[in-house]
C-alpha positions as CSV (number, residue, x, y, z in Angstrom):
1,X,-10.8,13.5,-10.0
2,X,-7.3,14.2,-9.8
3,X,-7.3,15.5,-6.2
4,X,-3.4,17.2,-6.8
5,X,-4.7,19.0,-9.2
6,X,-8.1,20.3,-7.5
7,X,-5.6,21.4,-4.5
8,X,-3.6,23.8,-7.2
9,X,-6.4,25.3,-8.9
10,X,-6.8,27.4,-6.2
11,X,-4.1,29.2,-4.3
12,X,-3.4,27.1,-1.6
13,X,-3.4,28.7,1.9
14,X,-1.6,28.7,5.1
15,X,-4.7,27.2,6.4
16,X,-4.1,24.8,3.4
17,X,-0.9,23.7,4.2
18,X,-1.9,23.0,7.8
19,X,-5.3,21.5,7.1
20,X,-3.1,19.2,5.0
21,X,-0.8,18.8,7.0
22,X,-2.8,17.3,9.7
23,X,-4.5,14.6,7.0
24,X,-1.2,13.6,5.4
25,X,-0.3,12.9,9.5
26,X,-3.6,10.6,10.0
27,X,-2.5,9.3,6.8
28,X,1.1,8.5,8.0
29,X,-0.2,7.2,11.7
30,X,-2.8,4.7,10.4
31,X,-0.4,3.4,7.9
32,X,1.9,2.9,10.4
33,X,-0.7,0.9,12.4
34,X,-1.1,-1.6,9.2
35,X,1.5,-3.9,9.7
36,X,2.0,-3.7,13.1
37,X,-1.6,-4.7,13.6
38,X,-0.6,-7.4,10.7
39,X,2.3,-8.7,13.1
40,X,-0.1,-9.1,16.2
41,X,-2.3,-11.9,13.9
42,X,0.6,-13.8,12.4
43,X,-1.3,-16.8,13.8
44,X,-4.0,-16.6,10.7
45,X,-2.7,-16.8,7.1
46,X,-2.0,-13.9,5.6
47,X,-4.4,-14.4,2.5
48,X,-7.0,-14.9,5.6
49,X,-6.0,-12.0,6.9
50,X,-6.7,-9.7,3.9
51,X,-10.3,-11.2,3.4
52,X,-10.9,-10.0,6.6
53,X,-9.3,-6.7,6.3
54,X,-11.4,-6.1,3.0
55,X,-14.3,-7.8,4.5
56,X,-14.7,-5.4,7.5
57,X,-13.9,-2.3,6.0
58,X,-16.1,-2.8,2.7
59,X,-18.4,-3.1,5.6
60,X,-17.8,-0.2,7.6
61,X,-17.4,1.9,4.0
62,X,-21.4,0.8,3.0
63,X,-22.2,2.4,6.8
64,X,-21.0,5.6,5.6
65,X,-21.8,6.3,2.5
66,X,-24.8,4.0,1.6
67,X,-27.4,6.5,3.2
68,X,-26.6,8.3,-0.1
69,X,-28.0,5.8,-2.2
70,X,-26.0,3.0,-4.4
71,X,-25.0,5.6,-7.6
72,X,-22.1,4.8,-6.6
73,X,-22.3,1.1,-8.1
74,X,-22.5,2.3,-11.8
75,X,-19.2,2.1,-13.6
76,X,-18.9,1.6,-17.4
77,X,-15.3,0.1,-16.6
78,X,-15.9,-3.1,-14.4
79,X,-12.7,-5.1,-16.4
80,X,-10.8,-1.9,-15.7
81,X,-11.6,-2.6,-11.8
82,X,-10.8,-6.1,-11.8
83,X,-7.7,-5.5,-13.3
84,X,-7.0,-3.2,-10.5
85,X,-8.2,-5.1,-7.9
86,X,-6.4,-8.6,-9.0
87,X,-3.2,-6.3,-8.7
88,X,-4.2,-4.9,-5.0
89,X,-5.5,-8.7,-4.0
90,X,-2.2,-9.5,-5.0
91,X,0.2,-6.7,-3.4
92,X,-1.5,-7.0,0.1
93,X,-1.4,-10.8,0.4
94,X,2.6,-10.3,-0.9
95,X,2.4,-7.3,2.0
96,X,1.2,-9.4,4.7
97,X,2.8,-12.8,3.9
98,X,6.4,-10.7,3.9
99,X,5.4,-8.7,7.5
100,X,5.4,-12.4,8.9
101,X,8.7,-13.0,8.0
102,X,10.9,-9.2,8.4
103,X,11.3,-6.7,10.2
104,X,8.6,-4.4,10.4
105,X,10.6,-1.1,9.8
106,X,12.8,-3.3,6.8
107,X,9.7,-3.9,4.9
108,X,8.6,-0.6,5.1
109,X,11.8,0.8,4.3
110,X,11.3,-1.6,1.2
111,X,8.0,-1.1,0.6
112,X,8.6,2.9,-0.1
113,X,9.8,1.5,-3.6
114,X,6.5,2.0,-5.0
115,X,6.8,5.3,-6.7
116,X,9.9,3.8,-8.2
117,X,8.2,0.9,-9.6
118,X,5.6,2.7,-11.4
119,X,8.3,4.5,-13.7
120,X,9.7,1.0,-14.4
121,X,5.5,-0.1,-15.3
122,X,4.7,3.0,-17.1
123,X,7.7,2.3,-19.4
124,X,6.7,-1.3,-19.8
125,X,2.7,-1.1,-20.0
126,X,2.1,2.6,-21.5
127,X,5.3,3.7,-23.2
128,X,6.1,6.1,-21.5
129,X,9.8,7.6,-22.2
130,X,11.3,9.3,-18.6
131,X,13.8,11.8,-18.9
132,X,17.1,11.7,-17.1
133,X,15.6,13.5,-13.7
134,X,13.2,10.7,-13.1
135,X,15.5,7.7,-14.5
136,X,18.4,8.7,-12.0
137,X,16.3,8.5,-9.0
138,X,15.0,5.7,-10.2
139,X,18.1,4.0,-10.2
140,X,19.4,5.9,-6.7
141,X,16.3,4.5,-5.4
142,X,17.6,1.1,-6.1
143,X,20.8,1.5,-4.7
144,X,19.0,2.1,-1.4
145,X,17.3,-1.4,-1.6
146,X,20.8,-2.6,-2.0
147,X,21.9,-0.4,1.0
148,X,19.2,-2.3,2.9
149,X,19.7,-5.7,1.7
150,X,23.5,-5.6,1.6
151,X,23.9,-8.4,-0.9
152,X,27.8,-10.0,-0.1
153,X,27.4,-9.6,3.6
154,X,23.9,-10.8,4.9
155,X,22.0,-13.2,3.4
156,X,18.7,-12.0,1.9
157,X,15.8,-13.1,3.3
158,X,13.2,-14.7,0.4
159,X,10.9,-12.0,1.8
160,X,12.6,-9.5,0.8
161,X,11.2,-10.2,-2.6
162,X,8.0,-10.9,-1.5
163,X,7.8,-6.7,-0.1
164,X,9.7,-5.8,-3.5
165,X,6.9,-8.4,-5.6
166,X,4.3,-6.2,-3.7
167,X,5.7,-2.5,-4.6
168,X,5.6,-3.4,-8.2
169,X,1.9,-4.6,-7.8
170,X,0.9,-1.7,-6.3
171,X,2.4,0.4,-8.6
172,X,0.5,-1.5,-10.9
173,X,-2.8,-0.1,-9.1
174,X,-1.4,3.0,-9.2
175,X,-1.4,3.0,-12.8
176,X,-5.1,2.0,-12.9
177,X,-5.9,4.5,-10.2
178,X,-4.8,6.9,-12.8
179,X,-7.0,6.1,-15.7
180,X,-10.2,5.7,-13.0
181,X,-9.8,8.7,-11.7
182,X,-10.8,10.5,-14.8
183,X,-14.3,8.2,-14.9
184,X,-15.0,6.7,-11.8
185,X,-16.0,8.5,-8.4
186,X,-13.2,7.8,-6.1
187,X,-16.7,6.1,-4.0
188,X,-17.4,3.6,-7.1
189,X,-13.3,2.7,-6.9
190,X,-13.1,1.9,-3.2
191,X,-16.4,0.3,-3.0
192,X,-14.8,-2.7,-5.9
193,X,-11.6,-2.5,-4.4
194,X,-12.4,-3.5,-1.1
195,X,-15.5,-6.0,-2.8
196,X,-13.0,-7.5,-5.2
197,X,-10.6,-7.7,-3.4
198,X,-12.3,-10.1,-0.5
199,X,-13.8,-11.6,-3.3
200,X,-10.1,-12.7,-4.4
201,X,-9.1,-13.8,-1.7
202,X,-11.7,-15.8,-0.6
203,X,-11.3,-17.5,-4.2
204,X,-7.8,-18.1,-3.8
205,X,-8.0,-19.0,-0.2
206,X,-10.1,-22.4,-1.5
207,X,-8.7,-23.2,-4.7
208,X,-4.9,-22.7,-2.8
209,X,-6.6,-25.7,-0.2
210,X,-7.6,-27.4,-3.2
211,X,-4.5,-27.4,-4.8
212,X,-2.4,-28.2,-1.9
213,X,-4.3,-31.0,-0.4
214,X,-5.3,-32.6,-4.1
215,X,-1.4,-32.5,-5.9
216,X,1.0,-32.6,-2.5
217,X,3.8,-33.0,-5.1
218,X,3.2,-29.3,-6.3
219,X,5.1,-28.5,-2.6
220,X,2.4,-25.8,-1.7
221,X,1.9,-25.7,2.1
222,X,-1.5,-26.6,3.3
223,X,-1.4,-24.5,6.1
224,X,-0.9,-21.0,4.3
225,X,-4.8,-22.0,2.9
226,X,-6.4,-23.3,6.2
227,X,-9.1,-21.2,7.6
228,X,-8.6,-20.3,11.5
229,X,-11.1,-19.3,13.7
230,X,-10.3,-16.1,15.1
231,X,-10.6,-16.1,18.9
232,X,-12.3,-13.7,20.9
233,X,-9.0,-12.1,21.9
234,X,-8.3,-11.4,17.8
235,X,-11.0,-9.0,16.9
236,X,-9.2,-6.0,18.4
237,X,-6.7,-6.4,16.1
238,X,-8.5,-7.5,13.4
239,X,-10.8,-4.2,13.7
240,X,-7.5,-2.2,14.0
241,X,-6.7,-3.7,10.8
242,X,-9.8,-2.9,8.8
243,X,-10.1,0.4,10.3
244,X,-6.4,1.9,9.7
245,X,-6.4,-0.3,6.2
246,X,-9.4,2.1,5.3
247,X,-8.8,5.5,7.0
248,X,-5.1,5.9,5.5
249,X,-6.2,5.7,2.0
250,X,-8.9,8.2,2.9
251,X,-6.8,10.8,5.1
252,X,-4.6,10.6,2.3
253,X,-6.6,12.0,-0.1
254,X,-8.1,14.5,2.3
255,X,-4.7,15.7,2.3
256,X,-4.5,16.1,-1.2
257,X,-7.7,18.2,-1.1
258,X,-5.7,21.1,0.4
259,X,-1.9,20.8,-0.5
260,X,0.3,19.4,-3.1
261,X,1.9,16.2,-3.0
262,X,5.6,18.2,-2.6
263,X,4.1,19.0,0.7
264,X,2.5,15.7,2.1
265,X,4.7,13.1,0.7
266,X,7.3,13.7,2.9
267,X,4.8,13.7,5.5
268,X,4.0,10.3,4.5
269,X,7.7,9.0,4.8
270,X,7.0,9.2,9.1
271,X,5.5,5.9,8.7
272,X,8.9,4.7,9.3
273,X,10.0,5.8,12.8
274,X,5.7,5.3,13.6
275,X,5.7,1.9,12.4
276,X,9.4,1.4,14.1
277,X,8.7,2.9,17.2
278,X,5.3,1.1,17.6
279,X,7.4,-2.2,16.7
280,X,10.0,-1.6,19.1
281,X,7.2,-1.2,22.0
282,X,5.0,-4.2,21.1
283,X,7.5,-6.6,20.2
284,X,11.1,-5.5,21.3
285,X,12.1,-4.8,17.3
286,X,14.9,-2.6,16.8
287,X,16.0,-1.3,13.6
288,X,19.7,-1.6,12.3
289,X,21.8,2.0,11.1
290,X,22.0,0.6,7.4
291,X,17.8,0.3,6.7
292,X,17.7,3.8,8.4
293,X,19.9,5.1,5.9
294,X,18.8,2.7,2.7
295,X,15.6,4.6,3.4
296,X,16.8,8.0,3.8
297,X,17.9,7.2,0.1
298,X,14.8,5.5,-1.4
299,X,12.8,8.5,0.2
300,X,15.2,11.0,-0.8
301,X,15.0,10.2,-4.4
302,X,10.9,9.3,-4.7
303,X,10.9,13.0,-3.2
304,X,13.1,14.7,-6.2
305,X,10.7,12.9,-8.7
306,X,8.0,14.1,-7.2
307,X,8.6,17.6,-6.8
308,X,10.3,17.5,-10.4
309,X,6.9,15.9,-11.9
310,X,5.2,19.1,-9.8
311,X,6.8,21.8,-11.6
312,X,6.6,20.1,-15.0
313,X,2.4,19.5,-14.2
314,X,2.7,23.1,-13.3
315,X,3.8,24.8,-16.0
């Protein structure tokens, strides 16, 4: 179901708006919680990490909606889903490795790149040809990575790439997301996600152990593959984890349900000054003028695209 469009084939209220409002905030706040929550367990490798995260919310997902029955296992499009979920597995782990090693507000300033990369994918992968209005924020978009990263006078940090590695995989689940959505329930699609996903990582978890301890010459560090124990005083944050990793998705689609995606998107760009100000409180982080204003860019032009591709859908 394309949830935009169900939210403007009806007149959309004032109620609407705030209703919508209120989701695309949850949305915002939990997302913000993400890689703080990430930061507090930099102790366990970040491919750890993500098992965990998928483990424990696949988990608390079956509480939820299982009493309905298992319907929602039936999918004529299982390759479809691994595809996705290979490009999620991989996106999160890039996520989580890279929160390690920035600042927390710097990745996310970074990480709002997403809607950027998918124009670049959709070119690439479906053909698409983009007129001018979404090719010039594209390219502004850019220049506020460059604004970030200020090539020339700081050095760039390797995991910079890693956050800009895990925008284009996500944007490669978001153009998945797009073909399921016209098949799937969006209950069959989180259900593999969060399956496949742990299933992934648990995979890559051994064979990376395998690798690195069998061919030492390959350079690959044992330690990013070694399984910790989590200690007693983890599994707050680890529950934190699970539980914002899965309520942001769905408060964001909530959202959708009753206003358009002019209206929460910007909502959405809050994570910032959440996830800065909850960085600033836990671990002293403070966030330099020039990734406050690279992201006022990146924002600023993912916004024109998306209220251009809104009146085109709309007429």
């Amino acid at each position: 179901m394309d949830f935009n469009n169900a939210a403007r084939q009806r007149i959309m209220t004032r109620n609407d708006v705030i209703i919508g409002s209120f989701w695309g905030l949850g949305a915002a706040s939990w997302h913000s919680v993400v890689p703080n929550a990430v930061h507090l367990l930099q102790h366990i490798p970040a491919i750890e990490l993500v098992f965990f995260r998928n483990l424990i919310g696949m988990t608390i997902f079956l509480s939820i909606v299982c009493w309905k029955g298992f319907g929602f296992l039936k999918t004529e499009r299982i390759w479809t889903h691994v595809q996705r979920n290979f490009c999620n597995f991989l996106g999160m782990w890039l996520w989580f490795i890279a929160l390690g090693a920035l600042p927390i507000a710097t990745a996310v300033s970074l990480h709002f790149t997403v809607p950027l990369m998918v124009v670049i994918l959709a070119i690439l992968l479906l053909g698409e040809r983009p007129g001018l209005r979404r090719l010039m924020p594209t390219v502004i978009g850019f220049l506020g990575v460059l604004i970030i990263l200020r090539p020339g006078s700081l050095p760039i940090s390797p995991a910079a790439f890693l956050v800009l590695g895990s925008a284009f995989a996500y944007a490669g689940v978001a153009i998945y997301t797009r073909s399921l959505g016209a098949t799937d329930h969006p209950n069959t699609t989180t259900f593999y996600y969060q399956l496949m996903v742990a299933a992934f990582s648990a995979a890559s978890m051994g064979f990376g152990y395998f690798l690195a301890t069998s061919f030492p010459e390959l350079g690959i560090s044992k330690l990013d593959f070694v399984w910790v124990v989590p200690e007693l005083s983890d599994i707050p944050a680890l529950l934190l984890l699970a539980i914002a990793g899965t309520l942001a998705p769905y408060c964001l689609v909530r959202a959708l349900v009753h206003a358009e995606t002019t209206i929460i998107e910007p909502i959405e760009y809050l994570r910032l000054p959440l996830s800065a100000g909850i960085a600033w409180i836990l671990f002293g982080q403070t966030t330099d003028l020039w990734t406050w204003v690279g992201a006022a860019v990146i924002a600023g032009a993912t916004l024109f695209m998306a209220r251009h591709e809104t009146r085109v859908a709309s007429k």
